[in-house]
N, C-alpha and C positions, 0 to 999 in steps of 0.2 A: 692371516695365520693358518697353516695347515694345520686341518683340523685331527688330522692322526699321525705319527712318526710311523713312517713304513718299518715292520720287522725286519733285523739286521739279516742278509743273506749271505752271511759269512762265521767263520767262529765253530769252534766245537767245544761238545763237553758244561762245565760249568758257567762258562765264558757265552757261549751262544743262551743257555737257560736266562742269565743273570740279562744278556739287550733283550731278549726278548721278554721278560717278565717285563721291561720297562716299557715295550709298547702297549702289553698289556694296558698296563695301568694309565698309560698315557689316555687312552679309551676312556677308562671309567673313575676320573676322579670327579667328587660332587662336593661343592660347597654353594650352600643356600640354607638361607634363614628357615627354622620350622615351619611346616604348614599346617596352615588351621582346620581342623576337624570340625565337623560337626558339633555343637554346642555341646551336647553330653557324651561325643567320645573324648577318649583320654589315653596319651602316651604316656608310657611311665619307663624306669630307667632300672637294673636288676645288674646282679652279678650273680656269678655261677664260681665255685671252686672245680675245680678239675685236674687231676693228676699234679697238684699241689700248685696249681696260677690260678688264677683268676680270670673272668670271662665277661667283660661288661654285655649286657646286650636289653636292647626296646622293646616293649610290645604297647603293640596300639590294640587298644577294644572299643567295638562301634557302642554305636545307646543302644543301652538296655539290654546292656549285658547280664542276663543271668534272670531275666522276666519269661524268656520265653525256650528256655530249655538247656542244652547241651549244643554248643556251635561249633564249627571248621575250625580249623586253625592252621594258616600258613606258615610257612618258617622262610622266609627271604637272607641269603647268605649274598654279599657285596664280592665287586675284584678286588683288585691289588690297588693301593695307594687309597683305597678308601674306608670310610667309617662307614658306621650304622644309620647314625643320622643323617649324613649324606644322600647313604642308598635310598633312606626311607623318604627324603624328598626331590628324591628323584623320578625314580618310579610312580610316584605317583599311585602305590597298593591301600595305602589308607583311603581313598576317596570308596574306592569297589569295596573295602572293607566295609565301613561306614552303612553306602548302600547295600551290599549285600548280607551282610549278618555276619561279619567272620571276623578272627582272631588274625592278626599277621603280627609276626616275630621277626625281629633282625639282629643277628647275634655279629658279635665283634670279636676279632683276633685276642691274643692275650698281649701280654706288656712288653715282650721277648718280642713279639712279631710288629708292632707298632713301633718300636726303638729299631727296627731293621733299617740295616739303610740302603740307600737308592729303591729300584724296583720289587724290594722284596718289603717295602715298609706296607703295613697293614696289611700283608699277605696271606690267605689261606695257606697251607703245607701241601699242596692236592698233590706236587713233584716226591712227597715223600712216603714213602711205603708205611709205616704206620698212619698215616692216613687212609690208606687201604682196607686197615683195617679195624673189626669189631673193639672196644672198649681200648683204642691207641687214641693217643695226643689229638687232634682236632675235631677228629670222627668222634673219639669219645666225649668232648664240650657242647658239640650242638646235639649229640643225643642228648643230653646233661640237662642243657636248655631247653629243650623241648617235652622231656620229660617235669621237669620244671615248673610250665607253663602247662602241662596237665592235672599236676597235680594241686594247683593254686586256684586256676581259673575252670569254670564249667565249659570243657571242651570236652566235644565229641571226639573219641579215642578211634573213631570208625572213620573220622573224614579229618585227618590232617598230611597234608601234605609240604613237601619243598621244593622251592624253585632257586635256582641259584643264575650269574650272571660270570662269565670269565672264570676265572681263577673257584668264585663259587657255583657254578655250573662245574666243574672238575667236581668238587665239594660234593655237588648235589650227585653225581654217579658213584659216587664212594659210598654216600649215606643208602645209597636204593641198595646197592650190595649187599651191605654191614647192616642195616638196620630196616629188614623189610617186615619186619614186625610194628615199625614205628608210623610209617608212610606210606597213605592208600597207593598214590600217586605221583610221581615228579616229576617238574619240568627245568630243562636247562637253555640258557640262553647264550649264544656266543661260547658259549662252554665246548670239555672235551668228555670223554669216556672214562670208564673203571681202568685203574692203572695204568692210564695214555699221555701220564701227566708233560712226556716230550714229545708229543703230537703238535710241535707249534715252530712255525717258520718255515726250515727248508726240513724240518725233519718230519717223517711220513707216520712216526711211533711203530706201536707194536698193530699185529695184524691182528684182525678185528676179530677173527676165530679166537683167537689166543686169550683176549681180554673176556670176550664173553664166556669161556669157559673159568677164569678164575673169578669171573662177577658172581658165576653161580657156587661155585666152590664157597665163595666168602659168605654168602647165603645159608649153608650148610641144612640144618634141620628147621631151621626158621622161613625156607625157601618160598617163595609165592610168586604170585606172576604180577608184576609192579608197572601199572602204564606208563606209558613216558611221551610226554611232547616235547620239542625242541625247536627253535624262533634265533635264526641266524641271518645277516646278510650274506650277499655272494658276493660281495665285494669285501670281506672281513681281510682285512690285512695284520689281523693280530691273534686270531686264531684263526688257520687258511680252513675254507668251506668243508673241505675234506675230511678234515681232523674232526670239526662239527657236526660232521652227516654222519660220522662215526661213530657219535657218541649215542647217535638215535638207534641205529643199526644193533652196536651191542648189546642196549634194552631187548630190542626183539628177538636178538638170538639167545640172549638168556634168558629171557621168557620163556621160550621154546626147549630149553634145557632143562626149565620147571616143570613144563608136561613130559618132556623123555628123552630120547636119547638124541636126538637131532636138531640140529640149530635152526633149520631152514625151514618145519616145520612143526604144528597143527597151523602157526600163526606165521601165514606167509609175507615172505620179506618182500613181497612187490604191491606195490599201492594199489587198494578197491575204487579209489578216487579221488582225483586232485582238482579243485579248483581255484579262479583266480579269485581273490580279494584285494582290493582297492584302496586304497587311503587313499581320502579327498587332499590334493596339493600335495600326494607325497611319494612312497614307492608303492608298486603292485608289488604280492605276494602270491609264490604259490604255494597252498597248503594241502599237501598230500597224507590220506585217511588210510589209517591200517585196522585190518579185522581178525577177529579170533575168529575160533572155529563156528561159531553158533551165527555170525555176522553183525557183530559188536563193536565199538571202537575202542581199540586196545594202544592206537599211535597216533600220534599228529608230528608232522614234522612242516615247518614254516621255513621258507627259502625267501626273502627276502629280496628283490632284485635292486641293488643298487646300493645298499647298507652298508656301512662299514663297522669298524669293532665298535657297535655302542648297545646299549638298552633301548630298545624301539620303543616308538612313543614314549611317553614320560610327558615332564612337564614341559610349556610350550613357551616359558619363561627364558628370555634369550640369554641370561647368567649361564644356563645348560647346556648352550649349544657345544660345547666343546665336548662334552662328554653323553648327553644322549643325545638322540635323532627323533624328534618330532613327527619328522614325515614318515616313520615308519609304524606301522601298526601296533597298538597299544599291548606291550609285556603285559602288565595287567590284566586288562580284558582277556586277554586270549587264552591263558595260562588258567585264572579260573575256572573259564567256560571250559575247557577241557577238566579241570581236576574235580568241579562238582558234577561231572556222570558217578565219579566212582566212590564206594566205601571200602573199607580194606575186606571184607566178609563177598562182599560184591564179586572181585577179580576171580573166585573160582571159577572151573570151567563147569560149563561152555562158554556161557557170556560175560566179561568182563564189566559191565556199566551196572548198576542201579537198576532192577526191573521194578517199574512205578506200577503197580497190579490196578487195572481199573475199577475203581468200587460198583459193584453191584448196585442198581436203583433200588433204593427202600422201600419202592412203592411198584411195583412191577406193573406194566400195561393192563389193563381190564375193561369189560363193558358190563355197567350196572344198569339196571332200569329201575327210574327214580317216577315218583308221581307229579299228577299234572292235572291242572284244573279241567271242569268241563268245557268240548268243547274247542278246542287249542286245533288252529288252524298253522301256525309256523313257532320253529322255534329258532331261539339264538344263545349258546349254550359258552360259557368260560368255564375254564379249572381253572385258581390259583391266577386270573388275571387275563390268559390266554385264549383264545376260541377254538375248539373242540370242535370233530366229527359227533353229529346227535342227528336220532330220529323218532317219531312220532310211530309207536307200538303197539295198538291199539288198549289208546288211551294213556300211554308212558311214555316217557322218554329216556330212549336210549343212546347213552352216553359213552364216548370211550376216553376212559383216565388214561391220559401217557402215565407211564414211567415218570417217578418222580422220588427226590430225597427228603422232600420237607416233611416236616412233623406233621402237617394240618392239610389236608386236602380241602378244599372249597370248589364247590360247584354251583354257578352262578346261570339260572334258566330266567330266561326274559322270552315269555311266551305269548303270543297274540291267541284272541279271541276272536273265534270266527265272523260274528254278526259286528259285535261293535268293535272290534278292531281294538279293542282296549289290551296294554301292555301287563303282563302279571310277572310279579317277579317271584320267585322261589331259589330259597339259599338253600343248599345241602353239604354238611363238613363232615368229611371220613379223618379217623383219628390216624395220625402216621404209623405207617409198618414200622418205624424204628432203624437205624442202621444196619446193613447185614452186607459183611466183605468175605 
């Protein structure tokens, strides 16, 4: 069985939106039994009202949630023909959840777009101009949602991000526009651009100047500079490569319209560095690094060789094969490791990442001279476990303390005697400096 229906290369108008939305979805439909979490994580099931429908949507929280502070939270938006629960065992985000400490969300169409028929059934609206926009029809449900799942659970308001796939990769460039007050970071996969929603097939959409000046527009006074990765095949026959390179492209130039008046720069549109990454038994990827002005990572864009319109990596469960690709590097994985550099406070300039400030030692370097029996022909000296530079001072020993954090310094001399060779021990404890960043 072929595993994707080529987009139609014929048709205009309505007509060509409506075969192509079906290849879409041809791509990403998931059915498979729930997957088991960790023993004390837990999915639960929610609705949202929104411009008067209703909004079913999942969120999974790893163990031990709410023991150790305020955590992430992803928002996962699915394509066309499919559900929540689907995407959610698909991808395969609950397992990185789980291990990593974070919140992931996956919100569902409303009842009007689930009773759609043919290719538009369980469809984002990302073709529809209130979509586009701030507090409209879809755009304003998963903000709904995700403000939601702020307000109930202990997330961190600084590190939530969305990733979307197809139809929710469209989604996910709409939300970076409209709601960049809500999302440090987002990443889209197989997805398109802010207002490109006919970027698909034989059609080229709007020019990539054009869109990223209304991404920034839709921005308005809430404006900031929003990182974005993007994880496609080159072989995408359901959104062609183009359309997807596009969608990374007019991140960076709206970006660059948040610092001033030009698209093309502080934050240059050509790659600091690409390399290849591997999947064992699968495709090579190459994944090309973008920098702000201070030399930060502000882009990642994944080019995929050989992939076609699916969710890379995922599960390895052959029920899947028709709708994700295994052999391709894991959405998951990649999509985090890019979104935990950043917090929304973060992205201002120069650097856009998280600067981790190195703490200061508690205990800074020194050289003490400690006492010493009569008589002391060698010595052999530890701090806290370790062997130290020490010498013999007439009549001391001098020791030199590294730099260290611990509360207790211990100094450990095992000292010979000259004539009989006899070992003498002497302990010495300095009380700790105390932390100091």
């Amino acid at each position: 069985m072929e595993r994707l229906r080529r987009a139609p290369r014929q048709g205009t108008g309505a007509a060509v939106l409506w075969m192509i939305l079906l290849a879409l979805g041809a791509g990403l439909i998931f059915a498979a039994p729930a997957s088991a979490g960790a023993p004390s994580s837990e999915t639960t099931s929610h609705e949202l009202e929104s411009g008067g429908t209703t909004y079913p949507y999942l969120v999974h929280t790893p163990p031990g949630l709410g023991s150790a502070g305020p955590v992430p939270l992803v928002i996962a938006t699915h394509g066309c023909q499919t559900t929540a629960d689907q995407f959610l065992n698909a991808t395969q985000y609950n397992q990185v959840a789980d291990r990593e400490g974070f919140i992931v969300a996956y919100p569902d169409v409303d009842p009007a777009s689930v009773a759609a028929p043919g290719p538009l059934r369980n469809c984002w609206r990302f073709y529809s101009p209130e979509t586009w926009e701030r507090d409209q029809g879809h755009a304003a449900a998963v903000a709904g949602i995700t403000r939601a799942i702020i307000g109930s659970l202990d997330v961190d308001e600084e590190r939530v991000y969305m990733v979307g796939t197809s139809a929710g990769g469209f989604m996910t460039s709409a939300m970076a526009a409209a709601y960049p007050d809500l999302f440090a970071a987002v990443g889209i996969v197989a997805g398109g651009a802010y207002n490109d929603g006919f970027c698909l097939g034989p059609s080229p959409g709007l020019p990539v100047e054009q869109i990223a000046a209304q991404a920034r527009d839709q921005m308005g006074s809430r404006a900031r500079v929003v990182p974005r990765m993007t994880m496609g095949g080159d072989a995408d026959q359901g959104i062609p490569p183009l359309c997807a390179d596009k969608s990374f492209f007019q991140g960076l130039r709206t970006n660059n319209l948040v610092l001033g008046d030009s698209q093309t720069e502080p934050i240059s549109l050509e790659a600091a560095s690409s390399r290849t990454v591997a999947t064992e038994g699968g495709y090579d990827s190459t994944v090309s690094t973008y920098l702000d002005p201070a030399g930060c990572v502000v882009g990642e864009h994944w080019s995929i060789h050989g992939m076609n319109h699916f969710w890379p990596g995922g599960s390895a469960d052959p029920a899947w094969d028709n709708w994700t690709d295994p052999k391709g590097p894991s959405g998951a994985e990649a999509s985090w490791a890019f979104f935990e550099r950043f917090t929304k406070s973060s992205t201002a300039m120069p650097c856009a990442e998280v600067q981790t400030e190195t703490p200061k030692p508690a205990c800074p370097k020194r050289q003490v001279m400690l006492g010493l029996p009569k008589k002391v022909r060698s010595l052999k000296v530890t701090v806290n476990g370790r062997k130290v530079r020490s010498r013999i001072v007439k009549g001391k020993a001098r020791v030199w303390l590294p730099a260290n954090d611990r509360k207790r310094t211990v100094v450990v001399i095992k000292a010979k005697r000259k004539k009989s060779g006899k070992t003498v021990t002497r302990r010495q404890a300095f009380k700790g400096c105390g932390p100091r960043r």
